[in-house]
C-alpha positions as CSV (number, residue, x, y, z in Angstrom):
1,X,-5.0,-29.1,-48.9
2,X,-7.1,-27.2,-51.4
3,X,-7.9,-23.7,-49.6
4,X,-10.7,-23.0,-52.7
5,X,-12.2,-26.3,-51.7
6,X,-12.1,-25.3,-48.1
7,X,-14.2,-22.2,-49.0
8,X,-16.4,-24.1,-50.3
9,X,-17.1,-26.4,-47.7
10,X,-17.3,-23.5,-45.1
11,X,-19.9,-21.5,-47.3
12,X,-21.5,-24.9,-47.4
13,X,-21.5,-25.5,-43.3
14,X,-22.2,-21.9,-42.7
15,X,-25.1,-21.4,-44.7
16,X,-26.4,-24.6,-44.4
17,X,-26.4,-24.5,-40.7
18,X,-28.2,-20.6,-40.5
19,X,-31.1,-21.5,-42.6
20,X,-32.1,-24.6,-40.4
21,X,-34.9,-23.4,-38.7
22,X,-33.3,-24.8,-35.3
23,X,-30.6,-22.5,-35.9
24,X,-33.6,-19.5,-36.2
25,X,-35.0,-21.1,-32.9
26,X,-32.2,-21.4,-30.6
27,X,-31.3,-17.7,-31.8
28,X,-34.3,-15.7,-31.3
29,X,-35.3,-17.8,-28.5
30,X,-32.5,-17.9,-25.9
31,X,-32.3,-14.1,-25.8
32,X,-35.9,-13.8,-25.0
33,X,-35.7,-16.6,-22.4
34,X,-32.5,-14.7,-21.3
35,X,-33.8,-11.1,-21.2
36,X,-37.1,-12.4,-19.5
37,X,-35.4,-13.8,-16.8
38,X,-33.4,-10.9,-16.2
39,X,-36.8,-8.9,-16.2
40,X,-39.0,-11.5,-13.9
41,X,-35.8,-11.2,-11.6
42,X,-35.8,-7.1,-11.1
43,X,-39.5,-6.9,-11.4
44,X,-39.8,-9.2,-8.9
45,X,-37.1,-7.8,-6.8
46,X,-38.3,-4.1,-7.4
47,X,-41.8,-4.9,-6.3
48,X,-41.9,-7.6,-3.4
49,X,-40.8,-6.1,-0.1
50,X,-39.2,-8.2,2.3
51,X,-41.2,-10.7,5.7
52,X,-41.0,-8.7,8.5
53,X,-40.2,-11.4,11.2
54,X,-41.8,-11.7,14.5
55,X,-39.5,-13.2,17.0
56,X,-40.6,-14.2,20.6
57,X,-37.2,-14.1,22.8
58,X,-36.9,-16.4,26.3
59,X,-33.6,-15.1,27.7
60,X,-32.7,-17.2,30.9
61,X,-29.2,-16.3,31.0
62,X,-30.3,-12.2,31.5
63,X,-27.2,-11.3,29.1
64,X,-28.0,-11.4,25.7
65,X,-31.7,-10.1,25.3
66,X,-30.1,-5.9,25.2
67,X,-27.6,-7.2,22.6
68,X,-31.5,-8.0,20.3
69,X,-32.1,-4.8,19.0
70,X,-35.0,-4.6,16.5
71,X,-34.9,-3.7,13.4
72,X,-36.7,-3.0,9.7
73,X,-37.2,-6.7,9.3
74,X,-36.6,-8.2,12.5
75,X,-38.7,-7.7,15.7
76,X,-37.5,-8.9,19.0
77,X,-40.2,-8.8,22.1
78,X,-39.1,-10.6,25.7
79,X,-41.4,-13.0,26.9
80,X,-39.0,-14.5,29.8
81,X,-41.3,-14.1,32.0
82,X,-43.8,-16.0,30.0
83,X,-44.3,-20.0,30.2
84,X,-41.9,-21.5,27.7
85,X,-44.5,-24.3,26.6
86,X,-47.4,-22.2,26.4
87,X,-45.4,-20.0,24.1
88,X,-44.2,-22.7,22.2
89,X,-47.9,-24.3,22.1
90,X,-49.4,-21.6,21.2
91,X,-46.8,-19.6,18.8
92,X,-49.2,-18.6,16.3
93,X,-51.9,-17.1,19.0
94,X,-49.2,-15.0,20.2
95,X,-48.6,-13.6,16.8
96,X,-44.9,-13.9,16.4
97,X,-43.2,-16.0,13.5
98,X,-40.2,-17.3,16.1
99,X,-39.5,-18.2,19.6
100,X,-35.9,-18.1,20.1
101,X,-34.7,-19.4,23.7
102,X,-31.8,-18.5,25.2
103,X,-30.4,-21.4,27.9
104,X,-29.2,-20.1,31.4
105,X,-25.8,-19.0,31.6
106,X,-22.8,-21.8,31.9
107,X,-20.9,-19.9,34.6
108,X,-17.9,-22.9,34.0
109,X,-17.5,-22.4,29.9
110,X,-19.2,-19.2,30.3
111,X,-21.3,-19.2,27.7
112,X,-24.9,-20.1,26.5
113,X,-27.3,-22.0,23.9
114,X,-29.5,-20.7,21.6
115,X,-32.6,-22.8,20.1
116,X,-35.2,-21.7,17.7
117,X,-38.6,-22.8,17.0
118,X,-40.7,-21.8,13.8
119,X,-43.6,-23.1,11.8
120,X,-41.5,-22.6,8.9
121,X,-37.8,-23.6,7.9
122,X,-35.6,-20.5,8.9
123,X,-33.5,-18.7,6.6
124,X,-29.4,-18.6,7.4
125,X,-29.3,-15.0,7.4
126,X,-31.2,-14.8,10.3
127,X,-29.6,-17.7,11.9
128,X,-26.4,-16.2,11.3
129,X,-27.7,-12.4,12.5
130,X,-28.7,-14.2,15.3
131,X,-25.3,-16.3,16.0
132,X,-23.7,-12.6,15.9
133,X,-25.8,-11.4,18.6
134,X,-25.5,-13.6,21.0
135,X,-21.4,-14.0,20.0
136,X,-21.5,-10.1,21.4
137,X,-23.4,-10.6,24.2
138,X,-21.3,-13.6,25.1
139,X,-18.0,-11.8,24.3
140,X,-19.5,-8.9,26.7
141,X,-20.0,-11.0,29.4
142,X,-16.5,-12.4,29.5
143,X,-14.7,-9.4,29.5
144,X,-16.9,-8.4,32.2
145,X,-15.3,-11.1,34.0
146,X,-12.0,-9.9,34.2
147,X,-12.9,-6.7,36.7
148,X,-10.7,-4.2,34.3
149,X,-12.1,-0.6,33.9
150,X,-12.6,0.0,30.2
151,X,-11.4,-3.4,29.1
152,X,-13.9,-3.5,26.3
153,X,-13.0,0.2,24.7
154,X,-9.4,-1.3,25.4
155,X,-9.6,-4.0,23.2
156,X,-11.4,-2.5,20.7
157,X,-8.6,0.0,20.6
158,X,-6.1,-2.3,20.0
159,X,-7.5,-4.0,17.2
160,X,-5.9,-3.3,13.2
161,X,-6.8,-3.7,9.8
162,X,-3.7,-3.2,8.1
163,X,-3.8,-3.9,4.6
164,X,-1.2,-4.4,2.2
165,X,-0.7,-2.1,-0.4
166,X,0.7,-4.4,-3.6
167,X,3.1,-2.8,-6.2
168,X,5.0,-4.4,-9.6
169,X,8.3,-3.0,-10.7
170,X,9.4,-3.1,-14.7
171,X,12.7,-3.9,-15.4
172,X,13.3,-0.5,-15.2
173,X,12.0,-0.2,-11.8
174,X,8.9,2.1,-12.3
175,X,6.5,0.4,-9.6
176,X,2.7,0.5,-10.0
177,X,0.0,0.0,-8.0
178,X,-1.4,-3.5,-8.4
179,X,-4.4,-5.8,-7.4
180,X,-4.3,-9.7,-7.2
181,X,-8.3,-9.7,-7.0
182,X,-8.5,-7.8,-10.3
183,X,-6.1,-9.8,-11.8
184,X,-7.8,-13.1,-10.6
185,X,-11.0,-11.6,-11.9
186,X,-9.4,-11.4,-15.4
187,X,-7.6,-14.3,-15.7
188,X,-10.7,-16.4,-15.0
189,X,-13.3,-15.0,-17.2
190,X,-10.4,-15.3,-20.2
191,X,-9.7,-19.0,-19.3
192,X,-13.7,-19.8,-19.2
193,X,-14.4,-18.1,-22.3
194,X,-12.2,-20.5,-24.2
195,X,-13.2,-23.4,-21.8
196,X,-16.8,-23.2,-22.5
197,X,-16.3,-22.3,-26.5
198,X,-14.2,-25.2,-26.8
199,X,-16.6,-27.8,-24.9
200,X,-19.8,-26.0,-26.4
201,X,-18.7,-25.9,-30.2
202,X,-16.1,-28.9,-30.6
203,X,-18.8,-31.0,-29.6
204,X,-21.1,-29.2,-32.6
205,X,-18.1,-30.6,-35.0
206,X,-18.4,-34.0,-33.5
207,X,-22.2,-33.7,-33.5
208,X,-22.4,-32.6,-37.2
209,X,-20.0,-35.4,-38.6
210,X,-21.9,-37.8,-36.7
211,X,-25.2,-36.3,-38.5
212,X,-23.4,-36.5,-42.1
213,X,-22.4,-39.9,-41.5
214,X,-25.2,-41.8,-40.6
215,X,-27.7,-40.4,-43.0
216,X,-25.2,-41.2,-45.8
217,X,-24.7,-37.6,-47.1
218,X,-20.9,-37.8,-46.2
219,X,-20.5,-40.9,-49.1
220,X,-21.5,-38.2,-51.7
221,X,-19.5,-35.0,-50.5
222,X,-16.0,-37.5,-50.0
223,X,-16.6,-38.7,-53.8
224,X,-15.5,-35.1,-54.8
225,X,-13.5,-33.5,-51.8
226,X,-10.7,-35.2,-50.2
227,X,-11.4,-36.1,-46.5
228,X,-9.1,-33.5,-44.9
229,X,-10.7,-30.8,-46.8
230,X,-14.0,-31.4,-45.8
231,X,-13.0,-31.8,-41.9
232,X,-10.9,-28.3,-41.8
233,X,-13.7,-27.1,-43.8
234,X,-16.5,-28.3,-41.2
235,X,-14.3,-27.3,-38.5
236,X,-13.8,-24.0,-39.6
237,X,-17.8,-23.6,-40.6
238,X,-19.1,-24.3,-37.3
239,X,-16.9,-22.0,-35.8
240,X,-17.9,-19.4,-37.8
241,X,-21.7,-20.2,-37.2
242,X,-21.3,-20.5,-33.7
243,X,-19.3,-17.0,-33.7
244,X,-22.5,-15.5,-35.5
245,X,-25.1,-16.8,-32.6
246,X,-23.0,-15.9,-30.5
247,X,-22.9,-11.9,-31.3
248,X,-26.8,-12.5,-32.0
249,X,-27.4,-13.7,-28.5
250,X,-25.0,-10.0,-27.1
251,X,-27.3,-7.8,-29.7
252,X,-30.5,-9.2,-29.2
253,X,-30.3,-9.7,-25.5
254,X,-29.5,-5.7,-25.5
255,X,-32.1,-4.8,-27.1
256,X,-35.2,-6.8,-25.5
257,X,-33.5,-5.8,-21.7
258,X,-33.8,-2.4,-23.3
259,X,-37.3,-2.5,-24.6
260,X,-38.3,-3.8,-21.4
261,X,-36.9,-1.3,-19.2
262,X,-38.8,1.2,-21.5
263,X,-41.8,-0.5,-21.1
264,X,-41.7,-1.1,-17.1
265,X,-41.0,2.7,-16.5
266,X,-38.4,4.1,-14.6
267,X,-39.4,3.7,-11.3
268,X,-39.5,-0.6,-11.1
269,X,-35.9,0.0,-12.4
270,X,-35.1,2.7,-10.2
271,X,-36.2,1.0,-7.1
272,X,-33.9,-1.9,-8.2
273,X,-30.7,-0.6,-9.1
274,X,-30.6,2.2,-6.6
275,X,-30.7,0.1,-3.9
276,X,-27.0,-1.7,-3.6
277,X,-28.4,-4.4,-1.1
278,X,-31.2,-5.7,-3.2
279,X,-29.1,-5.8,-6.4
280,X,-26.2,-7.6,-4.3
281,X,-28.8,-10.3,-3.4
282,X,-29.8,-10.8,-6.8
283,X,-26.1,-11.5,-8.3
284,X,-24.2,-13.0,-4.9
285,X,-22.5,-10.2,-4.0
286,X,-22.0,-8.0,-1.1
287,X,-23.3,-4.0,-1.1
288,X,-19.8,-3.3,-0.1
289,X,-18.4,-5.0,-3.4
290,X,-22.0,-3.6,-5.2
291,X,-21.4,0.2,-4.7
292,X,-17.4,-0.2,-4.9
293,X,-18.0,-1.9,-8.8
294,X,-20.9,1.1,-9.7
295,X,-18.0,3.9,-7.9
296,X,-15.4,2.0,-10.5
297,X,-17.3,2.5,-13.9
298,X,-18.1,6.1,-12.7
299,X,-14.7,7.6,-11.8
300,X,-12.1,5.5,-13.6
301,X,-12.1,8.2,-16.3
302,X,-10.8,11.1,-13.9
303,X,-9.0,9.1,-11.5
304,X,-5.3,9.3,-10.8
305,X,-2.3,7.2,-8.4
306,X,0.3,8.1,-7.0
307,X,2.9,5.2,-6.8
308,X,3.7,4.8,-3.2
309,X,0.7,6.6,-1.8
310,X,-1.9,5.6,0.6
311,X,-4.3,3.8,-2.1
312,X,-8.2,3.3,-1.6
313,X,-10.1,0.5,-3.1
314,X,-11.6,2.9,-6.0
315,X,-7.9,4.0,-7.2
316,X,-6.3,0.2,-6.7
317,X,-9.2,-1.2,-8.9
318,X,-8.5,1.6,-11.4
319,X,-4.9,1.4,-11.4
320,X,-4.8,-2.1,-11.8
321,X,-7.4,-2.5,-15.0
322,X,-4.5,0.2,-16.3
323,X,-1.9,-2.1,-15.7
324,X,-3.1,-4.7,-17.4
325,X,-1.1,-5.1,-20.8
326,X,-4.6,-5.3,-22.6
327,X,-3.1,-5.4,-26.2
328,X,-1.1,-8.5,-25.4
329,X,-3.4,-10.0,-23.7
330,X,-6.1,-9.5,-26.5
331,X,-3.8,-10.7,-29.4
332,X,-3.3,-13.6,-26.9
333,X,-6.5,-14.1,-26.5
334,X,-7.1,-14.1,-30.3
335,X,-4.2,-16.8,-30.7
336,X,-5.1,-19.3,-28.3
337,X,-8.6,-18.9,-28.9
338,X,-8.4,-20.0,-32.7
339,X,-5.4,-22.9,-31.9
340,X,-7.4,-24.0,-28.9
341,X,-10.9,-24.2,-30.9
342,X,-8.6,-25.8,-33.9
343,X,-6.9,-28.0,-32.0
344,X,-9.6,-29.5,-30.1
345,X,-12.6,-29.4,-33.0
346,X,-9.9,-31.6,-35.3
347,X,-9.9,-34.4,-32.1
348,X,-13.6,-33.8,-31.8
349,X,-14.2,-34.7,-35.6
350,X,-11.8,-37.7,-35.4
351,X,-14.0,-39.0,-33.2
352,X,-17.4,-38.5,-34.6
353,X,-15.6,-39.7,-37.8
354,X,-14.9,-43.7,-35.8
355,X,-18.7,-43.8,-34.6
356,X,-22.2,-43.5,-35.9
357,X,-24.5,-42.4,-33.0
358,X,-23.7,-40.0,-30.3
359,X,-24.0,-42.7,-27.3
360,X,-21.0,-44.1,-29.0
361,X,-19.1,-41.2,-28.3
362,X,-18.1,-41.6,-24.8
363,X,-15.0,-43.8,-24.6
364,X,-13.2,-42.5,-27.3
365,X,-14.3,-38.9,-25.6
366,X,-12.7,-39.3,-22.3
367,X,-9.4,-38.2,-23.5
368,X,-10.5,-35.1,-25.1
369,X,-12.7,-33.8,-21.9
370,X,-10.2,-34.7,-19.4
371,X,-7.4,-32.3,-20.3
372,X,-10.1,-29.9,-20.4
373,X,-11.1,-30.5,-17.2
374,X,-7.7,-31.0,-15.9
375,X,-7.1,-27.0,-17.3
376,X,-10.5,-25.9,-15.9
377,X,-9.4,-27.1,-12.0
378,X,-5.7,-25.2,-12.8
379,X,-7.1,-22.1,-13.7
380,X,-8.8,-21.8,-10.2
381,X,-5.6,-22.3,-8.7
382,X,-3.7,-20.0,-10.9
383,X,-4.9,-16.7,-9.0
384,X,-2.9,-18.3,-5.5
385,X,0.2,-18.9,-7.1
386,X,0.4,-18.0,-11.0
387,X,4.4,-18.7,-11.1
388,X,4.1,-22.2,-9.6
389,X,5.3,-25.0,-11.5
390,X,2.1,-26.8,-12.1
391,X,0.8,-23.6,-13.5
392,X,3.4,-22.9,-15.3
393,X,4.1,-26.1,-16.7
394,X,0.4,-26.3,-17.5
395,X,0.5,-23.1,-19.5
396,X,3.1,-24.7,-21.5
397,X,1.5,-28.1,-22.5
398,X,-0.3,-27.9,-25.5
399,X,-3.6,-29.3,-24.5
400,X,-4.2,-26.9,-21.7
401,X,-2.3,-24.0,-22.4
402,X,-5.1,-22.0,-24.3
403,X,-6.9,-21.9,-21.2
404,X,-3.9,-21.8,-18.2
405,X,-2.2,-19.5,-20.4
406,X,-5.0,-17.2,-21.0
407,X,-5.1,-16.9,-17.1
408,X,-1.6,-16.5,-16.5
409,X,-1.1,-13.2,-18.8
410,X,-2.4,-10.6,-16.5
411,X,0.4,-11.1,-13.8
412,X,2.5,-11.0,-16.3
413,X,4.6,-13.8,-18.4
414,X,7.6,-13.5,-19.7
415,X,7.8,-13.1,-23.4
416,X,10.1,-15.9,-24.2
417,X,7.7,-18.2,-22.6
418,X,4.3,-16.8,-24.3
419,X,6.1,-17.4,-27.9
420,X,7.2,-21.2,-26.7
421,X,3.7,-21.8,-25.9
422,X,2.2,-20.7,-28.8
423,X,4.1,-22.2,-30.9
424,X,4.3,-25.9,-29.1
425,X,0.4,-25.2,-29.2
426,X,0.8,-24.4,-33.3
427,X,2.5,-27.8,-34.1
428,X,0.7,-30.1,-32.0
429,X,-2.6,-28.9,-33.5
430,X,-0.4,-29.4,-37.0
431,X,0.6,-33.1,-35.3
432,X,-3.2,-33.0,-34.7
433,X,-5.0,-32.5,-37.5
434,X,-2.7,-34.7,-39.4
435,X,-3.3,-37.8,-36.8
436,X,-7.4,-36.8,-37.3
437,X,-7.3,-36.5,-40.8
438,X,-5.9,-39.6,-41.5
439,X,-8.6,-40.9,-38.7
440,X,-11.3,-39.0,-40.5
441,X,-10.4,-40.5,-44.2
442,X,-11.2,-44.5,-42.9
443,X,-13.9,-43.8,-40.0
444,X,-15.7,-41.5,-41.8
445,X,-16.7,-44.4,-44.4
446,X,-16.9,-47.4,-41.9
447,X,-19.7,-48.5,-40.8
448,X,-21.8,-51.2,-38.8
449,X,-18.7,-51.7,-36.6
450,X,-18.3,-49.9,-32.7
451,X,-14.8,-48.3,-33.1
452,X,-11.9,-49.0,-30.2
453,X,-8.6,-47.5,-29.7
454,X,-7.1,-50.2,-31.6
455,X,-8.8,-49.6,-34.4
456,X,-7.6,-45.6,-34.6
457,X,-4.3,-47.3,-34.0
458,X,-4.9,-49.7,-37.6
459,X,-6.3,-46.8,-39.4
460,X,-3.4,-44.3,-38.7
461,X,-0.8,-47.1,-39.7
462,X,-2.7,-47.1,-43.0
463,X,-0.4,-45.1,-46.1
């Protein structure tokens, strides 16, 4: 290979590529779409107030109507003695927004039935609030049964919550205080980082050799560079201008949410972020989980554990980020992230190399998206049992270690079998690129013809 060729290419993709004005587009535009969307969403949840629900309650087992207690956005009134039908007739007249009936009481399975009647589709939070209720008034009602003085404060005595504190020893036998969750956390963001880079841009190599090829441009450019040339320099191009939208996207994305909180005033975004359940809404989590992640970025700079102490969720979360060996986890981040994009944009070329339109794409495809896929499923099963051997063996494999690897590192890999990764990973993308090159020299000058396996086959048996 000719590395000053190479250059040339690259400064050829790069700054081909960032003066299109699609380029310009998709870069200015995706941050606004993206920063407006995060400000629709907190304007929105910042000014609308939550439906207040009316709910009519016909409680003919007499058990569960205490166990309704109103609240901010739920009303109970009893209408048992009221006529069922005319309620149901005339739900709108009577003002409410449900009529929830409760069934007489099944003295054999000791129990009930609950149906509810609305205008309007119900939500399953207040299904489920609902389902709760009536589970307690049920559950009341049955210990009741049994005739034992203070059976209720009995059992809710003898119910635990034992948790399980979780410590990792070194080989010198220093333990630390440790959290799977964390870990899990960690190892899948790293593992769909390089999943979605390597989907996202390998199919911009395939996409842009396809482009070269059918307008003709690649006959001119091979007459003067040697095929492998021009694909490691295309390869390594579009990586570099994906890199660059990428960072443009973080920046720009900053800056408008920033703007826009300026704009909106403080007390939109007050309303918003100081209230843990409507910001738990908004992303799918709990308040619990809401005010424990804000209580982490606040304290972690003056907290401290003691190993073998009684740890709280605050301290564990801490403790654990600081357990993490971050500096081999970045540099392995760094290496399987430019093998795995390597690797995987060389196949992608190859392939946009043996057809001319994008349609054609999909056969010869298949084997390049299923190992991805194949990694993808493994990484979400790496958190339940990182050491087993599908895991491990799948961290080892060239084709999905970048990503099962990468997920793999937090709870900790021995070094012998990081090294033996990477470098199986370094000589199959060597093995790689040399099978696409040669691939890339005949396809990327054939044309009129649908490519097959068997023709890849022909073409890399050619000297």
């Amino acid at each position: 290979m000719n590395f000053r060729i190479i250059k040339t290419v690259i400064a050829r993709e790069y700054l081909t590529r960032v003066k299109k004005k699609s380029f310009l587009v998709t870069t200015f535009v995706v941050p606004i779409l993206f920063a407006a969307m995060m400000v629709v969403v907190v304007y929105i949840m910042g000014n609308t107030k939550e439906r207040k629900q009316d709910v009519a309650v016909v409680d003919q087992s007499g058990i569960v109507m205490p166990h309704l207690v109103s609240g901010d956005r739920v009303t109970y009134t009893d209408y048992s003695s009221e006529s069922l039908d005319k309620i149901k007739a005339n739900l709108k007249e009577y003002g409410k927004d449900v009529l929830v009936v409760i069934s007489p009481l099944d003295t054999v399975a000791r129990t009930v039935s609950v149906q509810a009647y609305s205008k309007d589709p119900l939500g399953v939070e207040f299904t489920g609030n609902l389902s709760d209720k009536v589970d307690d008034a049920v559950e009341e009602y049955r210990v009741r049964q049994y005739g034992i003085d203070n059976l209720s404060q009995i059992m809710e005595d003898v119910k635990s919550n034992v948790k399980v504190a979780e410590y990792t020893l070194d080989e010198e036998g220093n333990e630390s205080v440790s959290e799977s969750g964390i870990y899990m956390i960690v190892s899948m963001l790293l593992g769909i980082i390089i999943w979605m880079f390597i989907m996202m841009f390998g199919g911009q190599v395939m996409s842009s050799v396809i482009e070269e090829k059918s307008s003709r441009v690649v006959e001119v450019l091979i007459s003067s560079v040697k095929a492998v040339d021009l694909m490691f320099g295309k390869i390594i191009g579009v990586a570099l201008v994906a890199l660059t939208q990428f960072l443009l996207w973080i920046v720009l994305t900053v800056v408008l949410v920033s703007a826009a909180s300026v704009f909106m005033g403080k007390n939109v975004m007050e309303s918003f972020s100081g209230n843990p359940e409507m910001m738990a809404q908004t992303v799918g989590m709990t308040s619990d989980q809401m005010e424990s992640l804000g209580g982490v970025m606040s304290a972690a700079s003056d907290t401290t554990v003691v190993a073998g102490a009684p740890q709280d969720g605050l301290h564990t979360i801490v403790a654990t980020l600081s357990n993490i060996p971050w500096t081999r986890l970045i540099i392995s981040f760094l290496i399987f992230f430019a093998l795995g994009y390597l690797l995987y944009a060389s196949l992608y070329a190859a392939v946009g190399s043996a057809v001319e339109s994008v349609e054609d794409t999909q056969q010869l495809q298949l084997p390049i998206t299923i190992p991805l896929m194949i990694a993808y499923m493994i990484i979400l099963m790496a958190f339940q049992n990182p050491d087993s051997g599908v895991v491990v063996w799948a961290s080892m494999i060239p084709f999905t270690s970048p990503i099962v690897m990468l997920a793999r590192i937090p709870y900790g890999v021995p070094m012998w079998q990081l090294i033996l990764s990477i470098a199986l990973l370094f000589f199959t993308f060597l093995g790689c690129a040399w099978v696409s090159a040669k691939i890339y020299k005949v396809g990327i000058l054939m044309f009129g013809k649908k490519s097959t396996f068997k023709d890849l086959w022909n073409w890399l048996r050619q000297k």
